[in-house]
Every structure is written in C-alpha cells, then in structure tokens.
mmCIF file as gemmi writes it, N, C-alpha and C atoms, coordinates in Angstrom:
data_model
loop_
_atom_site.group_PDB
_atom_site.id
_atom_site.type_symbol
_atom_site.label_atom_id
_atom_site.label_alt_id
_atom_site.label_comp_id
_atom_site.label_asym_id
_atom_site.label_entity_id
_atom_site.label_seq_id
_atom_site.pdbx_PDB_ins_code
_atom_site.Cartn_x
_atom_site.Cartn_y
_atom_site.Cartn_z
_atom_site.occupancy
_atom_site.B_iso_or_equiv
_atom_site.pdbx_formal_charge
_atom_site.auth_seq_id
_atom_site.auth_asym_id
_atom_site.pdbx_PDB_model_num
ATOM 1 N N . UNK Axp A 1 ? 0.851 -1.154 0 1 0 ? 1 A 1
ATOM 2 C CA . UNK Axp A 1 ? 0 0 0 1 0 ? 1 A 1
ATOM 3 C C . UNK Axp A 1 ? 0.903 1.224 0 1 0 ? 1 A 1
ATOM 4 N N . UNK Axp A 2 ? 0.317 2.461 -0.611 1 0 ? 2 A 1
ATOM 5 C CA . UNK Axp A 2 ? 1.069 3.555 -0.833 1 0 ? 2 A 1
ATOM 6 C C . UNK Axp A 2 ? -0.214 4.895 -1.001 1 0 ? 2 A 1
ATOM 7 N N . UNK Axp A 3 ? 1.016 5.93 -0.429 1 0 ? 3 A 1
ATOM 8 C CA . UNK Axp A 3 ? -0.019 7.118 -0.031 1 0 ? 3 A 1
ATOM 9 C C . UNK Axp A 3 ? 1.365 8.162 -0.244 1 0 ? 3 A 1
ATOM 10 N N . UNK Axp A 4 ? 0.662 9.398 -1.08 1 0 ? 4 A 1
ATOM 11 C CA . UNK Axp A 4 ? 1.662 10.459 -1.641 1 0 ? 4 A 1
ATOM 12 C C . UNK Axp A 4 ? 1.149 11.299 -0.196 1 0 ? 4 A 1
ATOM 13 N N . UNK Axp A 5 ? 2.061 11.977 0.467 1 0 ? 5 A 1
ATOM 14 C CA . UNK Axp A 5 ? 1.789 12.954 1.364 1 0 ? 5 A 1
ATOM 15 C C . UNK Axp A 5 ? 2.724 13.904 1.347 1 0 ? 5 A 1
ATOM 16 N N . UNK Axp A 6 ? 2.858 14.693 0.252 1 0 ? 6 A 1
ATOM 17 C CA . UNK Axp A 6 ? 3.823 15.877 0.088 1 0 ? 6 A 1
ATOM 18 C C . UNK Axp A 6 ? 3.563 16.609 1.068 1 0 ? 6 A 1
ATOM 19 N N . UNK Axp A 7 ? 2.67 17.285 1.517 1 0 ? 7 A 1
ATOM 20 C CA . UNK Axp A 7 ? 2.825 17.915 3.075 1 0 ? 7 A 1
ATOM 21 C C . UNK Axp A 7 ? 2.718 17.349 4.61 1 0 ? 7 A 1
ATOM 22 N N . UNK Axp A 8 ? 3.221 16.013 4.648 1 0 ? 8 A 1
ATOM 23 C CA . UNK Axp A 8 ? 3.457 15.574 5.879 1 0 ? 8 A 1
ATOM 24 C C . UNK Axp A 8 ? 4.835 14.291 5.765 1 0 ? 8 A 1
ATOM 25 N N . UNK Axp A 9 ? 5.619 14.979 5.301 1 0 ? 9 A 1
ATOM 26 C CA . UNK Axp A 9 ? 7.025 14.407 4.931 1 0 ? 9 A 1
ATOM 27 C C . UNK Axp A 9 ? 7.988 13.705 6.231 1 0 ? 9 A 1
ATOM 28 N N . UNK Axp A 10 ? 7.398 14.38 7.615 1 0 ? 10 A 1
ATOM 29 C CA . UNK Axp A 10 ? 8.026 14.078 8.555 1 0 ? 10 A 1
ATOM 30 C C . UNK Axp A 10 ? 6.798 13.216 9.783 1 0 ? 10 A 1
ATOM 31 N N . UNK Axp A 11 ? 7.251 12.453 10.388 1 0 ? 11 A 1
ATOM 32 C CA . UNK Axp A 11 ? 6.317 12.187 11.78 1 0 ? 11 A 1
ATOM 33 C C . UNK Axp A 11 ? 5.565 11.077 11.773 1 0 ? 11 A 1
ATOM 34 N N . UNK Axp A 12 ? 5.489 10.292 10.049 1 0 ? 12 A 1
ATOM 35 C CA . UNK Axp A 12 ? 4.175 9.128 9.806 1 0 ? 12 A 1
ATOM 36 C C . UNK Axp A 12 ? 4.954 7.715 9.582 1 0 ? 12 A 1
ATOM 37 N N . UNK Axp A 13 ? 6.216 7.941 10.021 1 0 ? 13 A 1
ATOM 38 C CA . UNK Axp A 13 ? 6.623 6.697 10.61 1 0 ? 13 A 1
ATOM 39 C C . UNK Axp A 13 ? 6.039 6.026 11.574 1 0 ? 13 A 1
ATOM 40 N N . UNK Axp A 14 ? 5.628 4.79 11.462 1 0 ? 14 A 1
ATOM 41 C CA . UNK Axp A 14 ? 5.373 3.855 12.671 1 0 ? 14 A 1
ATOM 42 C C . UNK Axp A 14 ? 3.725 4.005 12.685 1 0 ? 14 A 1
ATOM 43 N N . UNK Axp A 15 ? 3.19 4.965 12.396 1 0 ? 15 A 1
ATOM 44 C CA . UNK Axp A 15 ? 1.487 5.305 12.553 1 0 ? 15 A 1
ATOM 45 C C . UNK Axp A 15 ? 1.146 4.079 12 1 0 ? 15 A 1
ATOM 46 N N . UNK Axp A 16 ? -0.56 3.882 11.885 1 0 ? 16 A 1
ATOM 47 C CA . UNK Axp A 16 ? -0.952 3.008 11.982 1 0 ? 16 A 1
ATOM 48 C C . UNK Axp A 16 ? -2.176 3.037 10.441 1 0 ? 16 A 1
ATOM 49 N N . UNK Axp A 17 ? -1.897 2.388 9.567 1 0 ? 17 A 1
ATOM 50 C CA . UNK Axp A 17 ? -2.844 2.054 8.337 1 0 ? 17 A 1
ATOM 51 C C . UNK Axp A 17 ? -3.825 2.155 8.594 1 0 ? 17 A 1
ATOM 52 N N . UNK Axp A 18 ? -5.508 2.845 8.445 1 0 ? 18 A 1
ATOM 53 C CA . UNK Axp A 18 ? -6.406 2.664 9.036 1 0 ? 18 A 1
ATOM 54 C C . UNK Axp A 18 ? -7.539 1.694 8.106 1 0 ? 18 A 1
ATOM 55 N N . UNK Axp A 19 ? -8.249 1.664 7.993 1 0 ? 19 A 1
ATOM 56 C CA . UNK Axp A 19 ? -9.7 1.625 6.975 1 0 ? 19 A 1
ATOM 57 C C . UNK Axp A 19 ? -10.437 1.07 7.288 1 0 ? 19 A 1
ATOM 58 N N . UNK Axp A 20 ? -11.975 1.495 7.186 1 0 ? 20 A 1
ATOM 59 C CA . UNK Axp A 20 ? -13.222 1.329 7.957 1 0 ? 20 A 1
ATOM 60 C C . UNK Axp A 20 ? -13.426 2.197 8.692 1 0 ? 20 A 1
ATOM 61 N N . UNK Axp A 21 ? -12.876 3.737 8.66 1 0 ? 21 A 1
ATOM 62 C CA . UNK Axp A 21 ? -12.875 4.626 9.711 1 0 ? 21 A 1
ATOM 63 C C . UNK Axp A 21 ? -13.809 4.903 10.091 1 0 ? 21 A 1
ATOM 64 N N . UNK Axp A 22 ? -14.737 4.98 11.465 1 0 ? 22 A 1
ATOM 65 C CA . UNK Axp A 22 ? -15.728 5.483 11.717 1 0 ? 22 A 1
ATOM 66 C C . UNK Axp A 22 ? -15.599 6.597 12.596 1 0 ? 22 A 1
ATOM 67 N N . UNK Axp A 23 ? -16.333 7.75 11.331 1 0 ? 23 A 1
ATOM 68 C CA . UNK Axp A 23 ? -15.754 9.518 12.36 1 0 ? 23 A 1
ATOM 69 C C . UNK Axp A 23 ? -16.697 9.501 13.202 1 0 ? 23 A 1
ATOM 70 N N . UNK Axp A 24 ? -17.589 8.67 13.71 1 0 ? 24 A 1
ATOM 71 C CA . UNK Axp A 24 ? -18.311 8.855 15.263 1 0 ? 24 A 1
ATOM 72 C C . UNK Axp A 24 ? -17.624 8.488 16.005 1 0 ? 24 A 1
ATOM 73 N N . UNK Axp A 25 ? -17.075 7.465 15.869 1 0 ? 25 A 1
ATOM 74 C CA . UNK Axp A 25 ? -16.443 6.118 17.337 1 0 ? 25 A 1
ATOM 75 C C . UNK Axp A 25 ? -15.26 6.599 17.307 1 0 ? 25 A 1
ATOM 76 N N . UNK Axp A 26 ? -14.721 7.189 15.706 1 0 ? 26 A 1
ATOM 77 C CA . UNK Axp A 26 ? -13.106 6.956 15.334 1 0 ? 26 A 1
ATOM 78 C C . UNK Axp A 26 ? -12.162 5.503 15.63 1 0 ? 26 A 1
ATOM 79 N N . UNK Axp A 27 ? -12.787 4.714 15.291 1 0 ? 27 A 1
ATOM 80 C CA . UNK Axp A 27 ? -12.783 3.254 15.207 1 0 ? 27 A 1
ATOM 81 C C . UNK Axp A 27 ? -12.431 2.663 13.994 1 0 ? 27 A 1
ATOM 82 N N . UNK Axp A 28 ? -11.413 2.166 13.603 1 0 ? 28 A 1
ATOM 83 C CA . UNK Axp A 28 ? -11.178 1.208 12.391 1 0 ? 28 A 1
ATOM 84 C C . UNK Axp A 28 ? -10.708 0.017 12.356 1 0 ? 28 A 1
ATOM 85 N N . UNK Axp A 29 ? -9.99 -0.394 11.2 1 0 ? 29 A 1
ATOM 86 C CA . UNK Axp A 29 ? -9.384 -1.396 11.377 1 0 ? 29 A 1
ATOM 87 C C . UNK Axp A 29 ? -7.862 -1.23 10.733 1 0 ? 29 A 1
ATOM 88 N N . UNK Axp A 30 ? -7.092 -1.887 11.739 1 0 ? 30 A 1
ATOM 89 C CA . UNK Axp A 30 ? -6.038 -1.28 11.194 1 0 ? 30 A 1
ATOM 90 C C . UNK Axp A 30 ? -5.076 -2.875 10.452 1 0 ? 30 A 1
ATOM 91 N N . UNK Axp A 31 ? -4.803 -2.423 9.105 1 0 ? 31 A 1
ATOM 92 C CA . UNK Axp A 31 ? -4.573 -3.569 7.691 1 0 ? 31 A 1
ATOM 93 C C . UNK Axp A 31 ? -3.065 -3.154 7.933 1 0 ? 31 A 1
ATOM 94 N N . UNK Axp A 32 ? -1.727 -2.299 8.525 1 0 ? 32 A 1
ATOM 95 C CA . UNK Axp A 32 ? -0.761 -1.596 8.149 1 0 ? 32 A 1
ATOM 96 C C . UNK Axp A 32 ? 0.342 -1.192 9.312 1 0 ? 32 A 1
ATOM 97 N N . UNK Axp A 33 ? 1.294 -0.914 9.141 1 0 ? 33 A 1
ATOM 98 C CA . UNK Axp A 33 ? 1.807 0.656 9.997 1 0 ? 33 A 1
ATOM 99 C C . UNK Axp A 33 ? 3.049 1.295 9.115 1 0 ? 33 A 1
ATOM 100 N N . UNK Axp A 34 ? 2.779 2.21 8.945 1 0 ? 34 A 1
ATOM 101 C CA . UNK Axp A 34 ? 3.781 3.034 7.884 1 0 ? 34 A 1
ATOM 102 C C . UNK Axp A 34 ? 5.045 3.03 8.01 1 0 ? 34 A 1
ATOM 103 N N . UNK Axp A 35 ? 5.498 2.494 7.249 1 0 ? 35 A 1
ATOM 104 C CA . UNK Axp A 35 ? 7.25 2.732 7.06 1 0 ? 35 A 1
ATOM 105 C C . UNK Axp A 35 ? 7.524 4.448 6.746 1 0 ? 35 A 1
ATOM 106 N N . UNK Axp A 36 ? 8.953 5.265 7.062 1 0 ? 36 A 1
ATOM 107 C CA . UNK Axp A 36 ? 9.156 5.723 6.433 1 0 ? 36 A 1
ATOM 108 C C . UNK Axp A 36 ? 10.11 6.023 5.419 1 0 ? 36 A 1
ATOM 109 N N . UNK Axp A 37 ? 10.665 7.355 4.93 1 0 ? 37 A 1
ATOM 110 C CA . UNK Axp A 37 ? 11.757 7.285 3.689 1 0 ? 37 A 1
ATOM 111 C C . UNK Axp A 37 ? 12.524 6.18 3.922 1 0 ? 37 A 1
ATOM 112 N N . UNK Axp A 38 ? 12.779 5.89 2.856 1 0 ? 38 A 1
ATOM 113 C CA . UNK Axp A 38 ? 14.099 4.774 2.838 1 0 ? 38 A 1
ATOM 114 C C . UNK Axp A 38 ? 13.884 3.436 3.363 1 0 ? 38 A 1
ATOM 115 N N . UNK Axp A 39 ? 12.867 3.268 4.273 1 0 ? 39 A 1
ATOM 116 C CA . UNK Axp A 39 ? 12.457 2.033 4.914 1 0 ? 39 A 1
ATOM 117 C C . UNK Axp A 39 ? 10.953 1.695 4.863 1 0 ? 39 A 1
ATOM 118 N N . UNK Axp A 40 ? 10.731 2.456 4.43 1 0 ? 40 A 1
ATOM 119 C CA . UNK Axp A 40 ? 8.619 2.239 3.29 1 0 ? 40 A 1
ATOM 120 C C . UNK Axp A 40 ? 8.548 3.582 2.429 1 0 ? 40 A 1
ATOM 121 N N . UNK Axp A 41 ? 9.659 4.062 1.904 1 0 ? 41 A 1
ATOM 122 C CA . UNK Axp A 41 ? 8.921 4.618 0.895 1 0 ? 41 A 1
ATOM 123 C C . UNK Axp A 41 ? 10.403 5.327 -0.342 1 0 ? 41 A 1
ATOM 124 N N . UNK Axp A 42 ? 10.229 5.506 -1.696 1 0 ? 42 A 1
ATOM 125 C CA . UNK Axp A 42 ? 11.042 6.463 -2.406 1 0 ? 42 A 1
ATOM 126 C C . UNK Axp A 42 ? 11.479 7.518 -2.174 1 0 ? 42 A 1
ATOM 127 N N . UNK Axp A 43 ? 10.674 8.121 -1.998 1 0 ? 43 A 1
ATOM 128 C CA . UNK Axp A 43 ? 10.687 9.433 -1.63 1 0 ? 43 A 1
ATOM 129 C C . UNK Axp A 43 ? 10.528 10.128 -0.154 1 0 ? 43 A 1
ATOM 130 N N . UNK Axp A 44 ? 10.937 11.01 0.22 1 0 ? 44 A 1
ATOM 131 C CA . UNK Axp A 44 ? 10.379 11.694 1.129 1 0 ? 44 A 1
ATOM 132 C C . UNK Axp A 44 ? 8.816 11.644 1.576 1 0 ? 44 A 1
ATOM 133 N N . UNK Axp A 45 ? 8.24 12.098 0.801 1 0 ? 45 A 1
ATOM 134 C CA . UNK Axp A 45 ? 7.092 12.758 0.571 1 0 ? 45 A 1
ATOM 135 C C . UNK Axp A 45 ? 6.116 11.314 0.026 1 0 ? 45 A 1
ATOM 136 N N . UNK Axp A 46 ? 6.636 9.997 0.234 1 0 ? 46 A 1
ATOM 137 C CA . UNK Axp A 46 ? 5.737 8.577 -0.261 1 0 ? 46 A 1
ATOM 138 C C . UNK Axp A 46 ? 5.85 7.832 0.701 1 0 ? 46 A 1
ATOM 139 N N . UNK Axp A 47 ? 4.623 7.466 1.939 1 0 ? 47 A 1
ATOM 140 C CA . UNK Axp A 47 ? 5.027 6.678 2.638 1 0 ? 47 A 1
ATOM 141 C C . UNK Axp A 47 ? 4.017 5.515 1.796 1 0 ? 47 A 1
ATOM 142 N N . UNK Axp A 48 ? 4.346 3.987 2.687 1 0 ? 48 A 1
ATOM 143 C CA . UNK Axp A 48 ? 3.643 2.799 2.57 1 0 ? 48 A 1
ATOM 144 C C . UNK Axp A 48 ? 4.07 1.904 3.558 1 0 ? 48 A 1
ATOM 145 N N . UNK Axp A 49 ? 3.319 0.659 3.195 1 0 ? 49 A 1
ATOM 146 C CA . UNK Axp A 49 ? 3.046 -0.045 4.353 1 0 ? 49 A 1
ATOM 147 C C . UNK Axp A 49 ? 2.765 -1.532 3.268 1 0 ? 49 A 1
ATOM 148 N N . UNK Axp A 50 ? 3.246 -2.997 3.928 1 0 ? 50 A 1
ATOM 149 C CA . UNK Axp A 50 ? 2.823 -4.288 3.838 1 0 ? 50 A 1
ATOM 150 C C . UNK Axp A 50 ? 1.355 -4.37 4.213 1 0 ? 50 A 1
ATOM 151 N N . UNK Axp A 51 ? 0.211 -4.853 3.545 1 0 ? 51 A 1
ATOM 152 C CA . UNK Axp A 51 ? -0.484 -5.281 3.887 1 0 ? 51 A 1
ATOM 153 C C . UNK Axp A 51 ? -0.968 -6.701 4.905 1 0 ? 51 A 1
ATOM 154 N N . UNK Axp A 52 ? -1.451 -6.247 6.291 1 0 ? 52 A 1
ATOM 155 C CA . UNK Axp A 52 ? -1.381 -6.955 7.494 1 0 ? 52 A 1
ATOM 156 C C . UNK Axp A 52 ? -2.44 -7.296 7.678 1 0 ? 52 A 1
ATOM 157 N N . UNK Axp A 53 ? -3.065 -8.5 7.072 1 0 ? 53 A 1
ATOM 158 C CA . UNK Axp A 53 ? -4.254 -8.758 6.944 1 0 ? 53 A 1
ATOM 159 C C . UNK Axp A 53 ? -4.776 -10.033 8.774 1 0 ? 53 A 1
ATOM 160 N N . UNK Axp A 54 ? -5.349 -10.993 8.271 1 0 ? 54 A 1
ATOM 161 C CA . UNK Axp A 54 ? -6.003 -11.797 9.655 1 0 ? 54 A 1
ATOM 162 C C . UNK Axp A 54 ? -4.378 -12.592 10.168 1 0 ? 54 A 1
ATOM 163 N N . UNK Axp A 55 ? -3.345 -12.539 9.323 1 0 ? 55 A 1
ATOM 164 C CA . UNK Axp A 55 ? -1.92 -13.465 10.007 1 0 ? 55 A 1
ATOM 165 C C . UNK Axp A 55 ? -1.046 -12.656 10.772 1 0 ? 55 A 1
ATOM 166 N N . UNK Axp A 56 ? -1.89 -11.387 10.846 1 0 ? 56 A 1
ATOM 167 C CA . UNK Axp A 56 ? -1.004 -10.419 11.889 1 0 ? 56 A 1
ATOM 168 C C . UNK Axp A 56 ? -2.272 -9.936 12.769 1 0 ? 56 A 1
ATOM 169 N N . UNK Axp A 57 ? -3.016 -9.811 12.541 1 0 ? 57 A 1
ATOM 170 C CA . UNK Axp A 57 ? -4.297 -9.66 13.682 1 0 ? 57 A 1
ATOM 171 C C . UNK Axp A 57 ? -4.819 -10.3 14.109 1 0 ? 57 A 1
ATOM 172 N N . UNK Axp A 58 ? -5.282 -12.043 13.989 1 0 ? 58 A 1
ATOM 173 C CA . UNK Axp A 58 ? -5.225 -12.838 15.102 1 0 ? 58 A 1
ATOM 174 C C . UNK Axp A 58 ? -4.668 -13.363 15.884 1 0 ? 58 A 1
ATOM 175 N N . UNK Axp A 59 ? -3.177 -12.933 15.962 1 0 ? 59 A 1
ATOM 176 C CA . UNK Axp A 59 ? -1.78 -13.434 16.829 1 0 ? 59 A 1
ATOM 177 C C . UNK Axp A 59 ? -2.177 -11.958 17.872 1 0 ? 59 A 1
ATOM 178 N N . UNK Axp A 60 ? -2.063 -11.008 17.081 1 0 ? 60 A 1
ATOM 179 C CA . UNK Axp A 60 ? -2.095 -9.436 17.973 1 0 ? 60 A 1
ATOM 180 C C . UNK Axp A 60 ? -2.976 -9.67 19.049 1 0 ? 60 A 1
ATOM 181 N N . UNK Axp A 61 ? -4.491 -10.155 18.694 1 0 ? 61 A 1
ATOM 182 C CA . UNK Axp A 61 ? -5.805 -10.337 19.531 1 0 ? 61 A 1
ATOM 183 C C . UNK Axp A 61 ? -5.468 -11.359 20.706 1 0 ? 61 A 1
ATOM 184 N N . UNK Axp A 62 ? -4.951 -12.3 20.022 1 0 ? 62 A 1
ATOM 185 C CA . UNK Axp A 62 ? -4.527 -13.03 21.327 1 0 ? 62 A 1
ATOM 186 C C . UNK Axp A 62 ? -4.074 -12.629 22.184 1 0 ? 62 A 1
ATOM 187 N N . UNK Axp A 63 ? -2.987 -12.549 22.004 1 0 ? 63 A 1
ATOM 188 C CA . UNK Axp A 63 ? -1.91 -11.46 22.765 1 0 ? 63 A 1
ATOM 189 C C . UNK Axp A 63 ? -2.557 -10.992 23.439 1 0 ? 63 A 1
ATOM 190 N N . UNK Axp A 64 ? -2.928 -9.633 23.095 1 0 ? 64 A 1
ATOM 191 C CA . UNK Axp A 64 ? -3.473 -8.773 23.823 1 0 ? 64 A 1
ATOM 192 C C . UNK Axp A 64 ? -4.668 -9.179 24.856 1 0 ? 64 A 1
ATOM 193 N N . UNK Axp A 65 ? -5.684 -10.713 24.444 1 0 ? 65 A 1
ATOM 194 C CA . UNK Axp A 65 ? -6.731 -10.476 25.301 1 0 ? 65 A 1
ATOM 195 C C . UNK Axp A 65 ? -7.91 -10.379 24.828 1 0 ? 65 A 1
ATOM 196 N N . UNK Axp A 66 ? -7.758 -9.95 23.585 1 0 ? 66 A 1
ATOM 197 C CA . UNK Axp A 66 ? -9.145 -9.601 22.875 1 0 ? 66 A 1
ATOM 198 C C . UNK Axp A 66 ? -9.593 -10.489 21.839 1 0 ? 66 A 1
ATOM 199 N N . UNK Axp A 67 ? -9.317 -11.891 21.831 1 0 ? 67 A 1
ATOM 200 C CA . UNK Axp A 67 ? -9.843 -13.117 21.751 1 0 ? 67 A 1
ATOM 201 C C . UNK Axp A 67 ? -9.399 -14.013 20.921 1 0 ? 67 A 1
C-alpha cells in the first residue's frame, strides 16, 4: 500500500494504516503501519506499508486479550 503525502514528509513513521474509519467512534481497522523514507517509501514525501491482513491480527488479539 502507498499514499503520496507531500505535506506531511516528517512524523508518519510507525502510525498506523487505518480503513473502515468510523468519524463517530473513530474506530477502524487497522490492515498496516507506515514505514518511512528509505524504509517504506522512495521518496520523502511517499510513505507505505505491507499489507497486514487476519496473520497479523489474530496473533495481535490473542496477545493482547481480545480473543
């Protein structure tokens, strides 16, 4: 996955992929977590992310507790 963010070049390392956002709850699901330059992306200004589908979120859930 890939996302052009020419004005947020700095800080979106490590954040978290969202989709399904719900702007009531602000609740999603998170598929990601952003690499940045040089280590998820070309450019400055291009971050991305591996897609982290159910073989990284039902190990996480465990873990954590949440089932």
């Amino acid at each position: 996955m890939r996302i052009d963010c020419p004005d947020r070049t700095g800080g979106t390392s490590g954040s978290p992929w969202v989709t399904d956002l719900d702007p009531t709850t602000r609740t999603g699901a998170v598929v990601g977590v952003i690499g940045g330059y040089r280590e998820g992306g070309d450019t400055a200004d291009t971050s991305s992310s591996s897609y982290s589908g159910d073989r990284v979120r039902v190990p996480y859930q465990r873990a954590s507790g949440g089932g």
